[in-house]
C-alpha positions as CSV (number, residue, x, y, z in Angstrom):
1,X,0.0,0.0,0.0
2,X,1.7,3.0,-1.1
3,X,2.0,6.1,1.7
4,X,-0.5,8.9,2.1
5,X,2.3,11.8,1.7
6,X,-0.7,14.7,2.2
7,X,-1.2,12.3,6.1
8,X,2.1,12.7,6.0
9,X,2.9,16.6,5.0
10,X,-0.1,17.3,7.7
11,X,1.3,16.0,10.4
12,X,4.8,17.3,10.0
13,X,3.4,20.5,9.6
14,X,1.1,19.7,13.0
15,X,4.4,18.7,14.7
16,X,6.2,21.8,13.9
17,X,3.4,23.7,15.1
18,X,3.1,22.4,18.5
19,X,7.2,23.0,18.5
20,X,6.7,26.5,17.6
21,X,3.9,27.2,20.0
22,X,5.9,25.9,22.5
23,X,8.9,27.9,21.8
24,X,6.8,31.1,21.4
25,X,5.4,30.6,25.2
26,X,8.8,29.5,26.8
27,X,9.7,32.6,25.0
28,X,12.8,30.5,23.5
29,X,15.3,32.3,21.2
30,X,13.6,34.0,18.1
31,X,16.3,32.6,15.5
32,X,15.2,29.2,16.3
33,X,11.7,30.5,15.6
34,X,12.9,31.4,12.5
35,X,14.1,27.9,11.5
36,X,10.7,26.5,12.4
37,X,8.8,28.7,10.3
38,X,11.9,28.0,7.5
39,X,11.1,24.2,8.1
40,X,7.3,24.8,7.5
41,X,7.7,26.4,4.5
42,X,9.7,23.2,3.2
43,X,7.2,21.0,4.1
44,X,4.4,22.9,2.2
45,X,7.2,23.5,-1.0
46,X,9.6,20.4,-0.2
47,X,12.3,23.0,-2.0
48,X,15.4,20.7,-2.9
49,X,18.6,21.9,-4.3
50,X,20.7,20.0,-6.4
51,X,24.5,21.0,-6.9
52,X,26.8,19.9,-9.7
53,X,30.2,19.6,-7.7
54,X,33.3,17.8,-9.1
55,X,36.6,18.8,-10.3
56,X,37.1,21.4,-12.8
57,X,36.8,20.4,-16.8
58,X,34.6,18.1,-16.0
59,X,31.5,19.6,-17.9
60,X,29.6,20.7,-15.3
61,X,28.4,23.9,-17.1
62,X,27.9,22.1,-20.6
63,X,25.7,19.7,-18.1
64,X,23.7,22.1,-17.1
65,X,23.0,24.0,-20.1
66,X,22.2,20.4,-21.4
67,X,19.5,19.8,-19.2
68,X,18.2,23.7,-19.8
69,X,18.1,22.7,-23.5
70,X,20.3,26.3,-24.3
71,X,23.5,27.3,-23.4
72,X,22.9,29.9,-20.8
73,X,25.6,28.8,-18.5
74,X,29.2,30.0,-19.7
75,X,31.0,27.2,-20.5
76,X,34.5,26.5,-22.1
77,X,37.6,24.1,-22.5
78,X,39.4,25.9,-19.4
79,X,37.9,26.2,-16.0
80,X,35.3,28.6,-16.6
81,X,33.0,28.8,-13.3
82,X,34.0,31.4,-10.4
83,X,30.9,32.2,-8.4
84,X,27.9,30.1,-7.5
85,X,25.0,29.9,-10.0
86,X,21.8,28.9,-8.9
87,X,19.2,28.1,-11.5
88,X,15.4,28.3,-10.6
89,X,12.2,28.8,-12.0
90,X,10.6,31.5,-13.6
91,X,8.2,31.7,-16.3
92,X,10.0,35.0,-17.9
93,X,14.5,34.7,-18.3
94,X,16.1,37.1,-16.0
95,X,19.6,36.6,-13.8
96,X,20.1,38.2,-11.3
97,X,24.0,39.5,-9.5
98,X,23.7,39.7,-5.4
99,X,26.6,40.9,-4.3
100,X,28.6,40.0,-1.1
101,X,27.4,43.3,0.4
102,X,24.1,42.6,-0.2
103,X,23.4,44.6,-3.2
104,X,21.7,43.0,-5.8
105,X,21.8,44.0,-9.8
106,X,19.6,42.4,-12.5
107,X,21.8,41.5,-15.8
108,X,20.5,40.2,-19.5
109,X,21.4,36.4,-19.4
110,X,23.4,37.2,-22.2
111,X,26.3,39.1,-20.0
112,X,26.2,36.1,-17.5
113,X,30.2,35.8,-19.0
114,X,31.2,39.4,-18.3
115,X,30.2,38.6,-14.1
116,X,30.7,34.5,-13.1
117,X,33.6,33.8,-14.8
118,X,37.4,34.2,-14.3
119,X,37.8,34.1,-18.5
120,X,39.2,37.4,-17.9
121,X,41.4,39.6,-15.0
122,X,38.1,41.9,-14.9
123,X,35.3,39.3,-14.8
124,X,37.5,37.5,-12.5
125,X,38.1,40.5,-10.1
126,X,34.3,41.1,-10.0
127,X,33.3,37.7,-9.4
128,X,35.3,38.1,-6.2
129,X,32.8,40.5,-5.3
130,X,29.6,38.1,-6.3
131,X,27.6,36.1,-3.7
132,X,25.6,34.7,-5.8
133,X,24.3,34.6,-8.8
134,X,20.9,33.8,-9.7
135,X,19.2,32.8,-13.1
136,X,15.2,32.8,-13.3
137,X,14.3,30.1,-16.5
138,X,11.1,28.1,-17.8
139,X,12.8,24.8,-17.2
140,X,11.3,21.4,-16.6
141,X,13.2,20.1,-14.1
142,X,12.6,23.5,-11.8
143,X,9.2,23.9,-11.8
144,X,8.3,22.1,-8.7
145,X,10.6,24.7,-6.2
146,X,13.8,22.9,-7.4
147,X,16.9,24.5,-7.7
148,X,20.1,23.5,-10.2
149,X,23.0,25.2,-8.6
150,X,26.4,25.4,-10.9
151,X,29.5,25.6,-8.6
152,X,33.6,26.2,-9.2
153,X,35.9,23.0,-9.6
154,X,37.8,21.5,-7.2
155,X,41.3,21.4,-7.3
156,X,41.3,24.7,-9.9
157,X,42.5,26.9,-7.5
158,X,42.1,26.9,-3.4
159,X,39.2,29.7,-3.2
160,X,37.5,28.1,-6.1
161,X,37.5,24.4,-4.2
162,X,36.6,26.1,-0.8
163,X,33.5,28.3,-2.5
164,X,31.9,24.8,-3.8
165,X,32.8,22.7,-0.5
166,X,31.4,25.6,1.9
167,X,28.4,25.3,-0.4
168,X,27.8,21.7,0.6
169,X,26.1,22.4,4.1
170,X,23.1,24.3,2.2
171,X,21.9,21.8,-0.7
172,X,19.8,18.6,-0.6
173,X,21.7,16.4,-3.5
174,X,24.7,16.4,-5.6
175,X,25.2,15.8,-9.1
176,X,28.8,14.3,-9.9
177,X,30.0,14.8,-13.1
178,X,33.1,12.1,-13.9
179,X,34.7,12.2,-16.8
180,X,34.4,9.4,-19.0
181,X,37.8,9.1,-20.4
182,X,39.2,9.0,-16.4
183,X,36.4,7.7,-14.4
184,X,36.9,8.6,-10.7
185,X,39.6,9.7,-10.0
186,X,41.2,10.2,-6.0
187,X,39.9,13.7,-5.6
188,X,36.6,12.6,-7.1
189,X,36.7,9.7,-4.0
190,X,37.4,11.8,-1.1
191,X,34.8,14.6,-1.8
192,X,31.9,11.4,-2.3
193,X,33.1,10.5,1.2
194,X,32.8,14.4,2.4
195,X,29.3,14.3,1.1
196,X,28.4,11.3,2.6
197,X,29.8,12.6,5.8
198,X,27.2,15.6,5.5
199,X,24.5,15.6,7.8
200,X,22.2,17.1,5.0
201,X,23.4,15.6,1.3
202,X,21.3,12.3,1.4
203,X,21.4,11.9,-2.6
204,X,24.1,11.6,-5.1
205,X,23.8,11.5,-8.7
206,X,26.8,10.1,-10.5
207,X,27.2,11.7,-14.4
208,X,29.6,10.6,-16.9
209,X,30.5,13.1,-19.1
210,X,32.0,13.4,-22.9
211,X,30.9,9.6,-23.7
212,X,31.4,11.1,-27.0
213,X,35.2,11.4,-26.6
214,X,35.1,7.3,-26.5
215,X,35.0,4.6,-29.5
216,X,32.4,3.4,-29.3
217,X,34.1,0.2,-30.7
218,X,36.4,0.2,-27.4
219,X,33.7,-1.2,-24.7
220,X,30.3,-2.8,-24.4
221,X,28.0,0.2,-22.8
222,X,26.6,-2.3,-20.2
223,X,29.5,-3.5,-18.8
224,X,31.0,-0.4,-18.9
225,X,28.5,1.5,-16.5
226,X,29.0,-2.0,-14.5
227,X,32.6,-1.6,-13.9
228,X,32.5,2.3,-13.3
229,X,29.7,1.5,-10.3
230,X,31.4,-1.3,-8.9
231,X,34.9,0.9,-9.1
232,X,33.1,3.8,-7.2
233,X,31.4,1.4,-5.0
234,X,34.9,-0.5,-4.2
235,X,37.3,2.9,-3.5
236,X,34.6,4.7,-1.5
237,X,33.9,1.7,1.1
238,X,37.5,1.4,1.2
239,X,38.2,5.1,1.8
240,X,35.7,4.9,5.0
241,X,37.1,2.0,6.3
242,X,40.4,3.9,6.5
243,X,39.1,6.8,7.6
244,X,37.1,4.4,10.2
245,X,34.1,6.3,9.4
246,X,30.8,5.9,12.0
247,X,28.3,3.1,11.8
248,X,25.4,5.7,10.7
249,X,27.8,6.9,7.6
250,X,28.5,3.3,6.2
251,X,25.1,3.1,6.6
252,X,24.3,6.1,4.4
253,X,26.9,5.0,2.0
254,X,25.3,1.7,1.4
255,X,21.9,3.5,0.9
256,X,23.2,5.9,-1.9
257,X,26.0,3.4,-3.6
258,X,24.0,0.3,-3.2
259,X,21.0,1.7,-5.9
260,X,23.4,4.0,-7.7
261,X,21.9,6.5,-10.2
262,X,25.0,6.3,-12.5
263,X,24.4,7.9,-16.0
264,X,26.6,8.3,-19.2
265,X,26.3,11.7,-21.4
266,X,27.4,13.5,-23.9
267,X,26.4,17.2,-23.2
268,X,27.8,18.6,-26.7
269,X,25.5,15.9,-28.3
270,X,22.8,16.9,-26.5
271,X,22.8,20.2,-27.2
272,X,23.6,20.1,-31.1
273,X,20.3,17.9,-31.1
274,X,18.5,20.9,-29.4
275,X,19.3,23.1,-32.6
276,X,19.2,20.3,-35.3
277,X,16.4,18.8,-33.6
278,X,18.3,15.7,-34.6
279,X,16.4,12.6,-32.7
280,X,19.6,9.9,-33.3
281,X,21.5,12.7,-32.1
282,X,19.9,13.1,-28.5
283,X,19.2,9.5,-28.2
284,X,23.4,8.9,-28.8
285,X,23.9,11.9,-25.9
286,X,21.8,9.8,-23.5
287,X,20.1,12.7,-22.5
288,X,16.8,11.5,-22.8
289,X,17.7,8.7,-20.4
290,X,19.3,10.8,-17.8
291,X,17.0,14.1,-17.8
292,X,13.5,11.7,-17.1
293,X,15.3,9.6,-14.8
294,X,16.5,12.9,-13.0
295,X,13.2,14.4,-12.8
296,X,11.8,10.9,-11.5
297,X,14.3,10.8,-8.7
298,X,13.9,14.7,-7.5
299,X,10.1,14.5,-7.7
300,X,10.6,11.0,-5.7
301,X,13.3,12.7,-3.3
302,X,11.6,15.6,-2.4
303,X,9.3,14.4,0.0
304,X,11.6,11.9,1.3
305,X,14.0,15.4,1.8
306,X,11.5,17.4,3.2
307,X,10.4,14.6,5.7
308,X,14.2,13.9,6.8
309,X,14.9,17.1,7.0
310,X,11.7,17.9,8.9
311,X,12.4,15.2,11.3
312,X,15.8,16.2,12.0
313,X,15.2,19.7,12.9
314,X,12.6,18.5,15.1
315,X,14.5,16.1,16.5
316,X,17.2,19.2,17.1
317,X,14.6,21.5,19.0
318,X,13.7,19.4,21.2
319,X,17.0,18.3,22.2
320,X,17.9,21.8,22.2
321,X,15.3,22.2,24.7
322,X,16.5,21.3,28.2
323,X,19.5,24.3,27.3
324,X,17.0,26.9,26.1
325,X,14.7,26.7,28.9
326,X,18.1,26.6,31.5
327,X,19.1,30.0,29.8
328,X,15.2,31.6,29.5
329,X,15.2,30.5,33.7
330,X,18.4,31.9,34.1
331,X,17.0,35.2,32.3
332,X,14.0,35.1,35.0
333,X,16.5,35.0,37.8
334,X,18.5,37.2,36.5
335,X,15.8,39.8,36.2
336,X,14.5,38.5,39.9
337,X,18.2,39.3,41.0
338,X,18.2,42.6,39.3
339,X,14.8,43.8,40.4
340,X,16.2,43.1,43.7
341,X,18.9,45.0,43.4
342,X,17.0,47.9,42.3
343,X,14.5,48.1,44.4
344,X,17.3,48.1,47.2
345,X,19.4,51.2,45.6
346,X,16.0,52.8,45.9
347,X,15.6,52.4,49.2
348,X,18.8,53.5,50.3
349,X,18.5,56.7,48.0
350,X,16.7,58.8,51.2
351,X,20.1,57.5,53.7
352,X,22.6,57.7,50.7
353,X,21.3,61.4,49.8
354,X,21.4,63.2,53.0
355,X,25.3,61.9,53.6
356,X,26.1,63.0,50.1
357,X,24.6,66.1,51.4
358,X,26.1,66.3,54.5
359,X,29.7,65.8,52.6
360,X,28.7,68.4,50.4
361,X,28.4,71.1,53.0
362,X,31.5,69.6,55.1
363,X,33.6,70.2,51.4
364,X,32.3,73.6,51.3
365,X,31.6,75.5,55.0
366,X,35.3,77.0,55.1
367,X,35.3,78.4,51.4
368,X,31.8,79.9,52.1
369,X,33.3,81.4,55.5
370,X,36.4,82.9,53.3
371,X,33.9,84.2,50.9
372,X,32.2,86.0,53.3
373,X,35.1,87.1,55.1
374,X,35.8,89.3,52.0
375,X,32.8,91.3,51.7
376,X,33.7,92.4,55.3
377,X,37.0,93.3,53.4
378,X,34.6,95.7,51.7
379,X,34.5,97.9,54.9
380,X,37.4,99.5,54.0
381,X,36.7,100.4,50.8
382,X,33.6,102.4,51.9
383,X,35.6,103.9,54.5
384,X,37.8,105.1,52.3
385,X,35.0,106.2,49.9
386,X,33.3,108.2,52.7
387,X,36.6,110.2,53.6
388,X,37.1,110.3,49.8
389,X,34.3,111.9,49.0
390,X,34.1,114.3,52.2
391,X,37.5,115.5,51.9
392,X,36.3,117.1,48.2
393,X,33.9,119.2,50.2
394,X,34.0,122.9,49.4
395,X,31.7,124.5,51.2
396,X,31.0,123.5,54.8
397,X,27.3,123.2,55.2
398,X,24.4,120.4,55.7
399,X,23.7,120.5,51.6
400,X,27.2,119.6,51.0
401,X,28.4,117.4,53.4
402,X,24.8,115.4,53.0
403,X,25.3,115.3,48.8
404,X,28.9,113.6,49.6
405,X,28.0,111.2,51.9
406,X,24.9,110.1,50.0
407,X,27.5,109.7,46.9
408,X,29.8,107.8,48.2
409,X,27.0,105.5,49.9
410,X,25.5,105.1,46.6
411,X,29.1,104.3,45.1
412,X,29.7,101.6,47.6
413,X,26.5,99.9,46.7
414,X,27.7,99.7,43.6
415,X,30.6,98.5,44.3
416,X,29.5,96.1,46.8
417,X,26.9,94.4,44.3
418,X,29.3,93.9,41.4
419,X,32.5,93.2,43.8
420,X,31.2,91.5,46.5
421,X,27.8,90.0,46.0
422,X,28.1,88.7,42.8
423,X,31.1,87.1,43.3
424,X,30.2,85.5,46.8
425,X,27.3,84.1,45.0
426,X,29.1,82.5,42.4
427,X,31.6,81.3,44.9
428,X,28.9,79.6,47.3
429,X,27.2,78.3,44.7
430,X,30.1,76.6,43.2
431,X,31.7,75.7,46.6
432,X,27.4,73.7,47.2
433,X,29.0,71.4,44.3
434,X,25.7,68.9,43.8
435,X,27.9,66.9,40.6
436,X,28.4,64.1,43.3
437,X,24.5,64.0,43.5
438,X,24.3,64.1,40.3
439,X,26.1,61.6,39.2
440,X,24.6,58.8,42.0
441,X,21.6,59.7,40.2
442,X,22.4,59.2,36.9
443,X,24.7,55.9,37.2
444,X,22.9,54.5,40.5
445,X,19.1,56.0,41.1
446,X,18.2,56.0,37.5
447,X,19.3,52.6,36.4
448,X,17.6,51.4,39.2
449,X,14.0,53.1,38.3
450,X,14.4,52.2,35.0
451,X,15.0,48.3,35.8
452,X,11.4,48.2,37.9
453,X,9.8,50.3,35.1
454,X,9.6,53.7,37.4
455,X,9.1,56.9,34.7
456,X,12.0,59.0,35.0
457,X,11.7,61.6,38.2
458,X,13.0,65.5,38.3
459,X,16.5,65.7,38.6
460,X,16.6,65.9,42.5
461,X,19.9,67.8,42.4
462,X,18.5,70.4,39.3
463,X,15.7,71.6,41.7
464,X,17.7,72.3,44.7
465,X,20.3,73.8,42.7
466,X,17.4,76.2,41.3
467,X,16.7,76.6,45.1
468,X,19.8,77.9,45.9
469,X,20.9,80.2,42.8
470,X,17.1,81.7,43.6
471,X,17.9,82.3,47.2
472,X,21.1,83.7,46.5
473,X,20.3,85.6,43.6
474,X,17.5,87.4,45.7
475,X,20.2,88.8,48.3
476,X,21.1,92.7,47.9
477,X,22.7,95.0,49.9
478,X,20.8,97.8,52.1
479,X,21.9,100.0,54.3
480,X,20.4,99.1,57.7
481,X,22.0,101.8,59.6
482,X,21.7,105.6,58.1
483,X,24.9,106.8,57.1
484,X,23.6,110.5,57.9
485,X,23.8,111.5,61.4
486,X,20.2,112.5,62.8
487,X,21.1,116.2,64.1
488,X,20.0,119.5,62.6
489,X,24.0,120.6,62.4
490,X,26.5,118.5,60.1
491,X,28.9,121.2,60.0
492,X,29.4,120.3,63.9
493,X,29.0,116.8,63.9
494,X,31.4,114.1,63.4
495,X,29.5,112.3,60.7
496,X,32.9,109.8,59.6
497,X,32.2,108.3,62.6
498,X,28.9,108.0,61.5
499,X,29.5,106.9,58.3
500,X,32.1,104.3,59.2
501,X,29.5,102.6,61.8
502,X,26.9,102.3,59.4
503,X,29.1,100.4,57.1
504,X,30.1,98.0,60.0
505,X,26.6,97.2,61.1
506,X,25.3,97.1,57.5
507,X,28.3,94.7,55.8
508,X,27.8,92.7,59.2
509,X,23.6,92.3,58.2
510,X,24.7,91.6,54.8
511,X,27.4,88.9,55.6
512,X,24.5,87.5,58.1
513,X,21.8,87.6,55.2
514,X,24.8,85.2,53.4
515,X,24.7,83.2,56.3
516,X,21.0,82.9,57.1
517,X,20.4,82.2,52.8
518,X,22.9,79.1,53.2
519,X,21.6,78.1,56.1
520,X,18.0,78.0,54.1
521,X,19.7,76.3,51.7
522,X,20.9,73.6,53.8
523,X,17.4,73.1,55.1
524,X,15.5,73.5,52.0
525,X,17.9,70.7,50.3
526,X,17.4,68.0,53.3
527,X,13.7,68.5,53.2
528,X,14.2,68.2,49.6
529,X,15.4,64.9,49.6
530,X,13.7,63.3,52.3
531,X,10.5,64.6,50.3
532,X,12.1,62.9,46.7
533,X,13.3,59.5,48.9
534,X,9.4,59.1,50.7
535,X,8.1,59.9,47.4
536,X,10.3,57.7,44.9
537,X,10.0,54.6,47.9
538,X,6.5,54.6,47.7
539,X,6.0,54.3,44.3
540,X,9.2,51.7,44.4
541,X,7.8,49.7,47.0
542,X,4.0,48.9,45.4
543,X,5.7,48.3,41.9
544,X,8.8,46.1,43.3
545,X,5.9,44.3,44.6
546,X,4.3,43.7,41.4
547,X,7.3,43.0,39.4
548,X,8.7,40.8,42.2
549,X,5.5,38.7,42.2
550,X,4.8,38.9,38.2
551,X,8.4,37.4,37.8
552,X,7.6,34.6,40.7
553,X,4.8,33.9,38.7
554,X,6.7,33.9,35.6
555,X,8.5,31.5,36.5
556,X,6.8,29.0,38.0
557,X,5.0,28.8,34.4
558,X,8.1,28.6,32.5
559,X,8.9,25.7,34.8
560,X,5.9,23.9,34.2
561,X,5.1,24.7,30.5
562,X,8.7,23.5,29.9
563,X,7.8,20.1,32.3
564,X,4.7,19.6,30.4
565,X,6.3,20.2,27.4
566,X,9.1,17.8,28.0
567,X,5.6,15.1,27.9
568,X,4.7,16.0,25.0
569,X,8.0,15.9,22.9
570,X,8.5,12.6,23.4
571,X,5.2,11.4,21.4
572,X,6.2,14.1,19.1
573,X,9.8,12.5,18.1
574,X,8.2,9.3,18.0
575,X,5.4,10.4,15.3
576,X,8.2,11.8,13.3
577,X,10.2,8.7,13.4
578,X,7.3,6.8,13.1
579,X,6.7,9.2,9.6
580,X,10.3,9.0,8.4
581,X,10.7,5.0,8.2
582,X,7.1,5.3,6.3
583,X,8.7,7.4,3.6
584,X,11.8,5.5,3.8
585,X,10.2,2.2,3.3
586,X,8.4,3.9,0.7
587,X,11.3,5.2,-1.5
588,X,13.4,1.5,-0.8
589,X,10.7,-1.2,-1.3
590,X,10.5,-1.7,2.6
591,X,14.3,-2.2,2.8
592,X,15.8,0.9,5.1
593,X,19.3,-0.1,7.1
């Protein structure tokens, strides 16, 4: 009874689904998502790649553009081939450069030459620069999501080999082309036992090329093919018994070289009978022969691809499991630890603040005492202003001696503002240095609110620097003791004396303002901060909560989704192996190793 493949492609895809689910609610990393959905987009296209690898001049090119029915490939007598070509289909010809940048550029077939080739210095220098190279035809063989990929020769030069080997991990199948005149040679035997060593090549297609180059006189066709397959078979079992290759790859080895697709060509036959539309022509190519069987054994293999493939990623994920759920717990903790953390730098911010505070003022009381030490220094000057002024009296009456005392009290307050206030309040305020604050709240507070989701709060140290350029901004200096004797005679009285103790007791008020203003300061900045710590701790303390208990509860589900998961795996895997030896039995008559 042959297999239901749709039973089959259904519950794949319902395997692969319960896989992704899980990973989307153990919140496992998102590129593995990505190879999920990758994997369930192969079972709905089974997309298989087939590469024609071998060593160079062996026809590969020619091979291809045989089996195109055009010569679209660049082909020629010397090793040609210098980037990867991938072939897929399209109902309108297009190729298509993507560059190793990423940029792409769409070319006319035509100038395929002038970009994939090393035929000269300057298409050889840009195909350094090529990725890929991709050309959209109406073939056949393509139209069910298969791709023909051309690749460089081995042993043609060491980034050529290394470009075609590196290319190995990402197709489904290989195409071998041998030449007929040297069938298999050592080269040709250690790359079939690197393939075969490939977790993902699980087909090979054997090709011998330029059967036109032998006389046909010289050997019986049948026995020929005979002793080229038995040759392969022989060196390649040998090669992995010296290289004491694994049970699972002599098993593979058996399963490809035991029904060996082995096919003779002649791809310059072939495609002179696509322009002659000579019959005896492409029946003596064997080109008939080998593109139907071709088709029959991708259209068979891409199922049997897509299943394997299927299987094995599954197979992957959840043994990957067990380490992705130990690193999403670890990222619970970890965010446990950290909220934590926070929410204690939070609640030392009220204790941390006021002994930044307190080391603030400590760093700056004796600068703010020498600061105000020299606008007592200002007595003198007013002094001297006073006698100044009085000693250019003229005339010795109350008019005059009043109009030189009030000038040189308004010239003092002048002076005083621009030479003494203004620069004590620049002083004090820079000696009240709040950077220290500052920066606790930018590398320690901040960080802290930000980790339990807290908005952003006003710069503590901004407003009660505000605070304090307003309070000492506001300062000015008055004259709280008249400079002006109270008596009805000047002329008689001795108003420097006067003079001289109204500028002691008013400096003296002024220096006190200075005093009382920091003292403000000081207060106004600790009630600051005990108001920001109460404030900032009670929002901290009702959303550490939350978080604290959202991430208990976190995971505790992680835990057991993963536990219940774990169940639930295991009749997965055993489904898909269930599936796989179904399409296995299918595709070998019931006879898997």
């Amino acid at each position: 009874m042959s297999v239901d493949y749709k039973k089959i492609e259904f519950a794949l895809h319902e395997s692969l689904v319960q896989i992704d689910n899980a990973y989307r609610l153990l919140e496992y990393d998102a590129q593995l998502l990505d190879k999920i959905q990758e994997c369930m987009e192969l079972v709905k296209t089974k997309r298989y790649s087939i590469a024609v690898m071998g060593e160079f001049k062996r026809g590969k090119s020619s091979l291809i553009n045989a089996l195109l029915g055009s010569k679209i490939l660049p082909a020629d007598v010397t090793p040609t081939t210098a980037t990867i070509n991938r072939i897929t289909f399209a109902t309108t010809p297009k190729a298509v450069v993507t560059y190793k940048d990423g940029a792409a550029e769409e070319i006319g077939i035509n100038e395929l030459s002038e970009y994939v080739t090393k035929l000269t210095s300057d298409g050889e220098h840009r195909a350094m620069k090529i990725k890929e190279a991709t050309i959209y035809y109406p073939t056949q063989i393509c139209q069910n999501y298969v791709d023909i990929i051309d690749t460089p020769g081995l042993n043609d030069e060491e980034r050529m080999t290394k470009i075609t080997i590196d290319m190995l991990e990402n197709v489904d199948a290989v195409i071998v082309p041998i030449h007929a005149r040297a069938p298999f040679s050592a080269t040709e035997k250690g790359f079939v036992c690197q393939m075969l060593e490939s977790g993902n090549i699980h087909n090979i297609v054997f090709v011998m090329t330029f059967m036109d180059q032998l006389d046909e006189d010289d050997y019986e066709y049948d026995s020929f093919i005979d002793y080229v397959k038995t040759r392969i078979q022989n060196e390649v079992f040998e090669e992995l018994e010296n290289r004491r290759a694994e049970e699972h790859i002599i098993s593979k080895a058996h399963m490809i070289l035991d029904n060996m697709n082995l096919f003779a060509v002649s791809s310059s036959l072939a495609l002179k009978s696509f322009i002659t539309n000579s019959r005896e022509d492409l029946k003596k190519s064997g080109f008939d022969e080998f593109s139907g069987s071709l088709l029959h054994v991708v259209t068979a293999k891409q199922i049997e691809n897509a299943v394997q493939k299927s299987v094995e990623h599954i197979n992957m994920m959840v043994s990957e499991m067990a380490a992705q759920n130990e690193k999403r717990v670890d990222r619970i903790n970890s965010e446990i630890r950290q909220a934590e953390e926070s929410f204690e730098t939070v609640s030392d911010y009220g204790g941390r603040v006021k002994k930044l505070l307190n080391e603030t003022f400590a760093a700056g009381y004796d600068r703010i005492e020498e600061s105000l030490t020299g606008l007592n220094a200002l007595k003198n000057t007013a002094i001297s202003l006073f006698i100044k002024s009085l000693s250019e009296v003229r005339v010795n009456s109350n008019e005059a001696i009043k109009e030189a005392l009030t000038g040189a009290a308004s010239s003092f307050e002048t002076i005083v503002h621009n030479d003494g206030l203004i620069p004590t309040v620049r002083k004090i305020l820079q000696y009240l240095d709040l950077e220290t604050l500052s920066e606790y709240g930018r590398s320690e507070l901040l960080p802290a609110l930000s980790a339990l989701g807290i908005p952003e709060q006003e710069d503590s140290a901004a407003v009660m620097l505000r605070f304090a350029e307003t309070r000492l901004n506001d300062l000015t200096f008055k004259w709280t003791f008249p400079v002006i004797a109270n008596v009805p005679d000047l002329t008689n009285c001795n108003v420097i004396e006067t003079a001289i103790d109204a500028v002691d007791r008013s400096v003296n008020d002024c220096v006190n303002e200075f005093n009382a203003a920091v003292m403000d300061i000081r207060k106004n900045w600790f009630l600051q901060a005990d108001g920001d710590a109460k404030k900032i701790t009670a929002i901290t303390d009702e959303v550490y909560r939350e978080k604290h208990e959202s991430l208990d509860w976190k995971l505790k589900a992680q835990l057991h989704n993963y536990h219940v998961m774990q169940a639930d795996s295991k009749a997965i895997l055993e489904r898909c192996a269930q599936l796989e030896n179904e399409v296995l039995n299918d595709a070998t008559g019931g006879k898997v190793q």
